[in-house]
C-alpha positions as CSV (number, residue, x, y, z in Angstrom):
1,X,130.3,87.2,87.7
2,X,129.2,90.9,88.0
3,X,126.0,92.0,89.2
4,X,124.8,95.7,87.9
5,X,122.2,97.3,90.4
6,X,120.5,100.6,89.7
7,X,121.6,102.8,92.5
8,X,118.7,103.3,95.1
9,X,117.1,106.9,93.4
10,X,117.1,105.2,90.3
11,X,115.4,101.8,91.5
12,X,112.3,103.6,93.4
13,X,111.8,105.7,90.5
14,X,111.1,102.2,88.4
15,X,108.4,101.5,91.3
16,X,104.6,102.3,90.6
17,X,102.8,104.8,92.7
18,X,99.5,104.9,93.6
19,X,97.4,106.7,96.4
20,X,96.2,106.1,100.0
21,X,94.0,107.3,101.7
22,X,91.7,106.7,105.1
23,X,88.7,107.0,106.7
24,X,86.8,106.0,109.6
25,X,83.4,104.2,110.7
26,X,81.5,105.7,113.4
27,X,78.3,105.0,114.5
28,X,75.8,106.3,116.6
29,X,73.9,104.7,119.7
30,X,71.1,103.6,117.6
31,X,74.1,101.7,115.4
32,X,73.5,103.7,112.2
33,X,76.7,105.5,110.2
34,X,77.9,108.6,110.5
35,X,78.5,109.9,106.9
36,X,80.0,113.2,105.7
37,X,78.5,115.5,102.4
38,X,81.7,116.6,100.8
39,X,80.9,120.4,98.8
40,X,83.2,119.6,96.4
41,X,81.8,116.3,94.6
42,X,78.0,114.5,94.2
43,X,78.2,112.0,96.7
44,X,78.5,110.9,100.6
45,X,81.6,110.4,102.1
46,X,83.0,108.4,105.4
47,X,84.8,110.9,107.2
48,X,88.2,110.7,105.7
49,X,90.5,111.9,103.2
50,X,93.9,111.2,101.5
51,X,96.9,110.8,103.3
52,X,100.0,112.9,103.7
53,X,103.7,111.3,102.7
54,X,104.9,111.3,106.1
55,X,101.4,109.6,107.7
56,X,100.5,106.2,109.1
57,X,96.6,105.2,107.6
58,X,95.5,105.3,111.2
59,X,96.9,108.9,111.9
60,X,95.0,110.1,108.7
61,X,91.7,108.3,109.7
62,X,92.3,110.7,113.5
63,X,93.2,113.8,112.2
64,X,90.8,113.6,109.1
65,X,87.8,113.0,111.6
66,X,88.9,115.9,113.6
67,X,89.2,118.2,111.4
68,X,86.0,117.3,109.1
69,X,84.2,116.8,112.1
70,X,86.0,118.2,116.0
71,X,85.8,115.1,117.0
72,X,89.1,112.9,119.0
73,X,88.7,109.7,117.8
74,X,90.8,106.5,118.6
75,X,90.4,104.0,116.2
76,X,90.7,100.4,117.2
77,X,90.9,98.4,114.4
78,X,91.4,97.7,110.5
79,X,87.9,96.9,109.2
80,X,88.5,97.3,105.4
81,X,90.9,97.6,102.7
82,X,90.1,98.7,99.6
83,X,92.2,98.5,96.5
84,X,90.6,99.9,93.1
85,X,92.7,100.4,90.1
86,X,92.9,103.8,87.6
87,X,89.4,104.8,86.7
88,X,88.6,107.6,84.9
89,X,90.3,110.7,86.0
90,X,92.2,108.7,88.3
91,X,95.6,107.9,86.8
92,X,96.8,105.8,89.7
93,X,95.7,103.0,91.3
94,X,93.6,104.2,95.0
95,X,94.0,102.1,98.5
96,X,91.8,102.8,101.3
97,X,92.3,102.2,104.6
98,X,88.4,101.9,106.5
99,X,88.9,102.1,110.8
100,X,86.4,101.6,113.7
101,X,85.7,104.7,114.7
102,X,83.6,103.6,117.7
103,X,80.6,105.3,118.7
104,X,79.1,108.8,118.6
105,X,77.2,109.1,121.7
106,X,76.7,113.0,121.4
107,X,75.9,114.1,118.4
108,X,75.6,117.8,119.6
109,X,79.6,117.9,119.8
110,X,80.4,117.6,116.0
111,X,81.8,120.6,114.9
112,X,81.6,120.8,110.5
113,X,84.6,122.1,108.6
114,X,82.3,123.7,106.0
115,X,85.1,124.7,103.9
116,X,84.7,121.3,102.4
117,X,81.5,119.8,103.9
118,X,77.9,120.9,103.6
119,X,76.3,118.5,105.4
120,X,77.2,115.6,107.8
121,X,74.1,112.5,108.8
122,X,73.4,109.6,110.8
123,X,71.9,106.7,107.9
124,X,70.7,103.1,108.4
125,X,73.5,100.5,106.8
126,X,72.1,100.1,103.6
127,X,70.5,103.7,103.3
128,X,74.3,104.7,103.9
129,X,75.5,102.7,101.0
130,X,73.3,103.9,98.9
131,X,74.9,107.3,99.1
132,X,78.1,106.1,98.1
133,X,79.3,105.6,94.5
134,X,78.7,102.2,93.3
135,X,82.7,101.4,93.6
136,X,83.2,102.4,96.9
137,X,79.5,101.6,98.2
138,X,80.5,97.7,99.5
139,X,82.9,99.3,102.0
140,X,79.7,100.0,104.0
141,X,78.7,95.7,104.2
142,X,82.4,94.8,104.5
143,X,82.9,97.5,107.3
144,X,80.2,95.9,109.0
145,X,80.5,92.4,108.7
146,X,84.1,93.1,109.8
147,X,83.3,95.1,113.0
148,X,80.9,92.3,114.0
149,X,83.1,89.6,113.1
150,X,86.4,91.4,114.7
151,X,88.5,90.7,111.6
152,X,89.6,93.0,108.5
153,X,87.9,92.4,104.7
154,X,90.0,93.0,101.9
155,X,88.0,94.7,99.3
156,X,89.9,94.6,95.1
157,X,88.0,96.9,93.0
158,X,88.2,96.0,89.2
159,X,86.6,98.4,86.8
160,X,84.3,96.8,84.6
């Protein structure tokens, strides 16, 4: 009995896409978050952004931060990920990695890329949520309950 296989090209061009991208928790010494003002849309931010083809999350989540921000950052663990399907002008589903970022302890030595941010803050938790959109605001609870807990939160999003 014969088998027929589409040839490799063929098969991943069967296979659904969808985006990535990463972002990183970091706190200051009074344990509030560090959130980012993007210039080009309404709302707060993680510092963060979509990842290239050729990039691990984690390597997004550094270079992202130092570039947004001039900060080195090692990140030390996987505190959320976030799937959410298409939503509006969003064709593809979107998966978002969340990593501790660690601490901040001087403030003075952020550096803002203001070609795409206008403003960068240090919030309370639930102040910082609150600054999110309302489908990516419970990455703020679940990044904290997983930093505390040392363990990683899967987050679906489902339109409703």
């Amino acid at each position: 009995m014969s088998k027929s296989f589409l040839e490799p090209a063929q098969w991943y061009a069967t296979l659904p896409a969808f985006y990535a991208s990463a972002c990183a928790l970091l706190t200051d010494t009074e344990d509030r978050v560090l959130m980012v003002k993007p210039n080009y849309r309404p709302h707060w931010a993680f510092p963060g952004g979509i990842m290239e083809a050729d990039e691990l999350p984690h390597e997004c989540a550094v270079r992202e931060v130092g570039e947004e921000l001039g900060l080195r950052v090692a990140v030390t663990g996987l505190l959320v990920v976030d799937w959410a399907l298409p939503v509006g002008d969003r064709p593809q589903s979107m998966i978002n990695f969340v990593f501790d970022g660690g601490t901040v302890t001087d403030p003075g030595q952020i550096v803002l890329q203001t070609s795409e941010l206008d403003d960068f803050g240090f919030f309370p938790w639930d102040e910082a949520a609150r600054l999110l959109p309302a489908a990516t605001a419970p990455r703020i609870p679940a990044a904290r309950r997983a930093r505390d807990d040392a363990r990683t939160i899967y987050l679906p999003f489902t339109p409703q």
